[in-house]
C-alpha positions in Angstrom: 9.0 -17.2 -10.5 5.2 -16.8 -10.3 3.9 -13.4 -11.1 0.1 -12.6 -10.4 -2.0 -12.3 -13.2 -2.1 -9.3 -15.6 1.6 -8.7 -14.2 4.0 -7.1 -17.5 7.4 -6.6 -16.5 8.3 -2.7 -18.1 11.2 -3.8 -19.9 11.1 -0.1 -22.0 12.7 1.4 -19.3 16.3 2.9 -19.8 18.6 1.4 -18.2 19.9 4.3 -16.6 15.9 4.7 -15.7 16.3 1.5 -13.6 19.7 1.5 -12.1 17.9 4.9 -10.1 14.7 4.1 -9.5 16.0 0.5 -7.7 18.5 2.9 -5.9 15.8 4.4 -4.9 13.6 1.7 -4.0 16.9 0.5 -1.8 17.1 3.4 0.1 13.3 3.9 0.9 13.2 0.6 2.0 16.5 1.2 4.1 15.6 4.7 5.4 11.5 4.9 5.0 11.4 8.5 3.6 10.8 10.1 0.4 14.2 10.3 -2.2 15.6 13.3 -3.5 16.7 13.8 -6.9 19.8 15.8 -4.8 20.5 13.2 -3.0 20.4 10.5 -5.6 22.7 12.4 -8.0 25.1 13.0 -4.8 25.1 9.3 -3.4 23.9 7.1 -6.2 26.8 7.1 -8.4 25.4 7.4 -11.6 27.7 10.3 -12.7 25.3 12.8 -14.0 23.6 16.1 -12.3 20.7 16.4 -10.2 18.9 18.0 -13.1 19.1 15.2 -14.9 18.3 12.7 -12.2 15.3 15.1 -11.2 13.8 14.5 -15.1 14.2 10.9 -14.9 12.5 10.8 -11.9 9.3 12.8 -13.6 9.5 10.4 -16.3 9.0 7.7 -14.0 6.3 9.6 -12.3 4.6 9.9 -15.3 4.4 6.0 -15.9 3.8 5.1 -12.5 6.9 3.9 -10.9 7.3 6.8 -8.0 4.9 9.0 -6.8 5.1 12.0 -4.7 3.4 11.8 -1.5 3.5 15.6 -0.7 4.6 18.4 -3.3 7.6 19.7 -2.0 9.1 16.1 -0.8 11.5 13.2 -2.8 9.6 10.5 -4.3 8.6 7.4 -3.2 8.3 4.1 -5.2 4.7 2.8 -6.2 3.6 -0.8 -6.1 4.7 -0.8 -10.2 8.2 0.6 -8.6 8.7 -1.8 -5.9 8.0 -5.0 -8.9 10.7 -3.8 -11.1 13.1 -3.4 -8.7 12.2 -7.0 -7.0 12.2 -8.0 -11.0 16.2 -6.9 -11.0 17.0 -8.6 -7.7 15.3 -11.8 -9.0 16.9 -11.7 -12.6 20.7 -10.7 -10.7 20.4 -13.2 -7.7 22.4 -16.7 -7.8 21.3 -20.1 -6.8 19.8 -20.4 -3.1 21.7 -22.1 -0.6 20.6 -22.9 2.6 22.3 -22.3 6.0 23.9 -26.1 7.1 22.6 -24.2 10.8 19.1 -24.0 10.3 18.8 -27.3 8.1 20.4 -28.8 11.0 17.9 -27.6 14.0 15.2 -28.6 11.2 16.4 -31.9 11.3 16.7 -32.6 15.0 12.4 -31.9 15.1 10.7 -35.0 15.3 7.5 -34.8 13.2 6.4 -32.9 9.7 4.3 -30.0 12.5 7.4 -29.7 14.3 9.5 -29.2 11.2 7.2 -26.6 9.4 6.8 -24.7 13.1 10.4 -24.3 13.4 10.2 -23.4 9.9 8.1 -20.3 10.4 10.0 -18.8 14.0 13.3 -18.9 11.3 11.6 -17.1 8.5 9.9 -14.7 10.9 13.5 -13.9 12.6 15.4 -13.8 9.1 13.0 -11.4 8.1 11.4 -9.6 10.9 8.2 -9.9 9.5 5.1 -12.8 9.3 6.9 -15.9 8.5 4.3 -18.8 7.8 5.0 -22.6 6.8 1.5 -24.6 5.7 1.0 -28.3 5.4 -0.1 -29.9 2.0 -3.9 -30.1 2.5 -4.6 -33.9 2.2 -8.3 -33.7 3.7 -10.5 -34.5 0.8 -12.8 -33.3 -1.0 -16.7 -32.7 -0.4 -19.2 -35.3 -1.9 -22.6 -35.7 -0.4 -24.5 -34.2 3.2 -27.4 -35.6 4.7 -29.8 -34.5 7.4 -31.3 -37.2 9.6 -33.9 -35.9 12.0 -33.8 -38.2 15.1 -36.1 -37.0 18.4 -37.4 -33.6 19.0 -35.0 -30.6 18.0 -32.1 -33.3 17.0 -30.8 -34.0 13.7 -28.0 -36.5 12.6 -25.4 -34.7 10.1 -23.9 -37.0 8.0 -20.8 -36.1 5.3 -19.0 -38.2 3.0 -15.7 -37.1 1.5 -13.8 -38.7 -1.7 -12.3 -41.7 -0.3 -15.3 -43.3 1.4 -14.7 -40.9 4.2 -18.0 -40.4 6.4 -18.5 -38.1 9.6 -21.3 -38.1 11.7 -22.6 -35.9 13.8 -25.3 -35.1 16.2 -26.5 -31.6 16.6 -29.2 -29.6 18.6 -31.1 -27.2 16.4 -32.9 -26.4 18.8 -36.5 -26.3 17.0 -38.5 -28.9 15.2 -38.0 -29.0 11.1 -39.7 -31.2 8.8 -38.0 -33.8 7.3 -38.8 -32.1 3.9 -36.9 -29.0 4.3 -34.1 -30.9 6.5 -33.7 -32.6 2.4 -33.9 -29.3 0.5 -31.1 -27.9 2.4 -29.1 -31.1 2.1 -29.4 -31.2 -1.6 -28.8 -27.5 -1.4 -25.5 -27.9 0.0 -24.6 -31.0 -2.0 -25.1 -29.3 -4.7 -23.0 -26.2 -4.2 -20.1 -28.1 -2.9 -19.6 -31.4 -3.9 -16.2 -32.3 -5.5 -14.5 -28.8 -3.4 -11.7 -29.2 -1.1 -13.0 -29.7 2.2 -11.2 -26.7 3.6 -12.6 -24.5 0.7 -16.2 -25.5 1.6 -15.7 -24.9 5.8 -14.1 -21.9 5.0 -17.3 -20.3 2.8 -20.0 -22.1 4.8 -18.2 -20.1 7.6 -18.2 -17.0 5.9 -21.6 -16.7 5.1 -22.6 -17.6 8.2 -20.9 -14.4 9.6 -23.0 -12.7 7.3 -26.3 -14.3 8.4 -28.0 -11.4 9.4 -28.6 -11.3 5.6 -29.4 -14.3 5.1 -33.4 -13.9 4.7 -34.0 -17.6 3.5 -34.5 -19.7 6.8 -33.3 -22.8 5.4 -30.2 -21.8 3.7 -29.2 -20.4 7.2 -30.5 -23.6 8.9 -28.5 -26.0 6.8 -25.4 -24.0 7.0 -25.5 -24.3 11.0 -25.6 -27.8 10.4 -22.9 -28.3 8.2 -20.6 -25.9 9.9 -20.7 -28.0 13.1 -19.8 -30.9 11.0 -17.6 -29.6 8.8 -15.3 -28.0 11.6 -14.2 -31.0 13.1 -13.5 -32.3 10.1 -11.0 -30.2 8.5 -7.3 -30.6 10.3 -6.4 -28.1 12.7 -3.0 -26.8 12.3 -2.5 -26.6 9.0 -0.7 -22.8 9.0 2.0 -22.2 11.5 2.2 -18.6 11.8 4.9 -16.6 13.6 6.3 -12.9 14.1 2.8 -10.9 14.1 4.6 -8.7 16.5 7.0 -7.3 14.0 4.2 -6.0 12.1 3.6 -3.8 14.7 7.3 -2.3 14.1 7.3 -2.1 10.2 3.8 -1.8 9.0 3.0 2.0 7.7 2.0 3.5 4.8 4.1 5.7 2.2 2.9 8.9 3.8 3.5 7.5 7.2 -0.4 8.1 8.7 -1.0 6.4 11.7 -4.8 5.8 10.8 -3.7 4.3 7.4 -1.3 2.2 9.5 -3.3 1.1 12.7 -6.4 -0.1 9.6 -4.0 -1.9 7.6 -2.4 -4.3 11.3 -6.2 -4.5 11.8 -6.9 -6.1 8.6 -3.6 -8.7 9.0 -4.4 -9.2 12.4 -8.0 -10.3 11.5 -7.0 -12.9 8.9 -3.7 -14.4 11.5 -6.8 -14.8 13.5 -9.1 -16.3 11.5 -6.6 -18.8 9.8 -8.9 -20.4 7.4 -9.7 -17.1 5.8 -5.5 -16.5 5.6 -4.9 -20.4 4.1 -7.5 -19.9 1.5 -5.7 -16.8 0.1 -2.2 -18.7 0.5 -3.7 -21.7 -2.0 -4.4 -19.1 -4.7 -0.8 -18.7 -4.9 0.3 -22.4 -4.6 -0.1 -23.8 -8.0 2.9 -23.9 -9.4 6.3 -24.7 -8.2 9.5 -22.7 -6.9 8.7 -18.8 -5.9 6.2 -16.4 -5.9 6.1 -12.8 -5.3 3.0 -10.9 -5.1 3.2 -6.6 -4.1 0.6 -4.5 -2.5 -2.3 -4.7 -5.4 -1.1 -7.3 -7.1 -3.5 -9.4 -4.6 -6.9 -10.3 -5.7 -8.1 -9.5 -2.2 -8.3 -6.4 -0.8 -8.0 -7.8 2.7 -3.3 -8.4 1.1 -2.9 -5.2 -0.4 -1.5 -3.3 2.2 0.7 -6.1 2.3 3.6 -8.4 0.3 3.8 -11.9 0.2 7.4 -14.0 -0.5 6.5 -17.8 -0.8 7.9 -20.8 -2.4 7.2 -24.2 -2.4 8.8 -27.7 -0.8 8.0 -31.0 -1.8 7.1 -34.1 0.6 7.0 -36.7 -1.2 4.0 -36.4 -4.0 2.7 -33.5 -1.9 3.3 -30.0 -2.0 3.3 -27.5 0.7 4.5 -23.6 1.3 6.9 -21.3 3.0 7.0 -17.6 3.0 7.1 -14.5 4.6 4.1 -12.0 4.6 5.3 -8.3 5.6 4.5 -4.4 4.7 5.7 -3.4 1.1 8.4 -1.7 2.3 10.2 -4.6 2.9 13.8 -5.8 2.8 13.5 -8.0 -0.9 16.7 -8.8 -1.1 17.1 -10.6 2.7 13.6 -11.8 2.6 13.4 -13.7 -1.2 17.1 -15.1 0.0 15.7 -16.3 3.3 12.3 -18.2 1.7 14.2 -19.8 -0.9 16.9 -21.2 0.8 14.0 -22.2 3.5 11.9 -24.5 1.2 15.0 -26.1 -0.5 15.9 -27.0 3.3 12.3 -28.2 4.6 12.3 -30.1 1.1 15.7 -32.1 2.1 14.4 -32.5 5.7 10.9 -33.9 4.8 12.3 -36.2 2.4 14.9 -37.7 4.7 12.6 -38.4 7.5 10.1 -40.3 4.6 13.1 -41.9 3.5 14.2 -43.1 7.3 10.5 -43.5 8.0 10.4 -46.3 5.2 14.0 -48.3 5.7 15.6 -46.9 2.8 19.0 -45.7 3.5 19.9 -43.7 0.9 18.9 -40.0 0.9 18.2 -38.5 -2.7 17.7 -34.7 -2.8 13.9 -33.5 -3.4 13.3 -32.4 -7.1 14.9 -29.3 -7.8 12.2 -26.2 -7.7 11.8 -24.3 -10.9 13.8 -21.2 -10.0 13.3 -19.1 -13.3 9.2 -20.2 -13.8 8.2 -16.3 -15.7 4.5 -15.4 -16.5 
């Protein structure tokens, strides 16, 4: 497994410490209100008192595993909580298998987009929650931009990608620019990009033109108009298939159940489902190595993921490597959900490699490398 950076898995804890705190964990997921030393020590079956479940509980308060979220309630597991107990499931789980169902409507679609949509509407009903599927990126890389200006307010954009790729395009400004600056903003841009995935440069060029009521300097704004109109055509559409955003609206709340907290954090997921680029970026962060990755609440880098959790793994097309997961609140059902998106990228992995194998005349079927279940930071 892939753990996000700085992770430590607390392996001081008692073992008594964690057979409760995942019991709890369980049941807050299960019943999505704060646990009570009384009710632990009734229903847990530990085989001690509630006096001393209640002082293992403040112990684990005190290192940050449960938190209260008002005074007189039960506790309620923190981020820290929620890793150990995923931690357990993860070191107690057995090898994925894969439902000969689902592999078998994945096999009947006819192309890779087909398989990988399919792929996300079974992770998303598995799970009730955002299930995703995203094709290997196989666009490119920036190299080189040039502005051309041709009659009046029209320039000719031309970008060259690795691979002796070159887009042109023609493009209104809509006001006369000297050649000289059209050049400055060119080599501006080459400059700052060249040798970055082409989806990683469309994806900043596009945010900072959101923010271009800041942008003072005339010709940084200028040249980023002219490469975004490029650049957007050039970048495959489709990359991320994205089903189940409605679920979100049935799950997503936070550990004090406060419906502003709650209507802010859909707002935020709902931005990025809309603005895929923004969403793909954040998924490649997480795609580096093989098999499956779990990242909880602030675990993310961004701000924009940690209201939320992410379950991925990876599949394997040929020399490529793509991405299957599930994106839902924190209190999420682990156990269902890490099953589900392992078992899924060991099927799309068969599937994909089948239809190359057809695809090329070759009649034997070998299974895809096996992922690296047990990868630790």
């Amino acid at each position: 497994m892939t753990l996000p950076t700085g992770h430590t898995v607390h392996a001081e804890l008692p073992e008594r410490s964690k057979r409760i705190l995942a019991v709890l964990v369980q049941r807050y997921i299960e019943k999505g209100g704060p646990v009570s030393s009384l009710w632990l020590a009734q229903h847990g079956g530990f085989g001690v008192s509630s006096a001393t479940v209640r002082n293992i509980l403040a112990s684990l308060e005190e290192l940050g595993y449960v938190h209260h979220p008002h005074p007189s309630s039960g506790r309620v597991p923190t981020d820290r909580g929620y890793r150990t107990y995923v931690d357990l499931l993860l070191d107690s789980r057995s090898t994925a298998d894969t439902s000969q169902d689902v592999e078998a409507r994945l096999r009947q679609a006819g192309t890779v987009s087909d398989v990988l949509s399919n792929v996300s509407h079974e992770l998303s009903r598995a799970s009730h929650n955002l299930g995703f599927a995203m094709i290997p990126a196989v666009e490119g890389t920036f190299q080189h931009i040039e502005f051309v200006p041709l009659d009046g307010t029209t320039i000719l954009v031309v970008v060259e990608t690795d691979g002796d790729r070159v887009e042109h395009k023609v493009v209104d400004l809509g006001e006369r620019v000297h050649r000289s600056e059209l050049e400055q903003g060119a080599n501006y841009l080459t400059s700052e990009f060249a040798g970055l995935p082409l989806w990683n440069v469309r994806a900043t060029v596009s945010e900072q033109l959101r923010h271009q009521r800041m942008l003072y300097n005339q010709l940084l704004s200028r040249a980023l108009r002219l490469a975004s109109s490029t650049l957007e055509g050039m970048v495959p559409q489709n990359r991320l298939f994205l089903e189940g955003a409605g679920f979100l609206l049935d799950d997503i709340a936070d550990d004090d159940g406060e419906d502003r907290v709650q209507f802010s954090t859909l707002r935020a997921m709902l931005s990025m489902i809309e603005r895929k680029d923004k969403l793909v970026r954040l998924l490649n962060e997480y795609i580096e190595g093989h098999g499956l990755t779990v990242v909880i609440g602030t675990e993310h880098a961004s701000p924009d993921m940690q209201d939320f959790s992410l379950i991925m793994s990876t599949y394997v097309d040929g020399d490529q490597t793509g991405s299957v997961g599930v994106i839902g609140p924190r209190r999420m059902r682990y156990s269902r959900t890490i099953s589900a998106v392992d078992s899924m990228s060991l099927a799309v992995s068969r599937v994909l490699v089948a239809q190359g194998e057809l695809a090329s005349g070759r009649t034997h079927l070998p299974q895809p490398p096996e992922h690296d279940r047990r990868q630790q930071n």
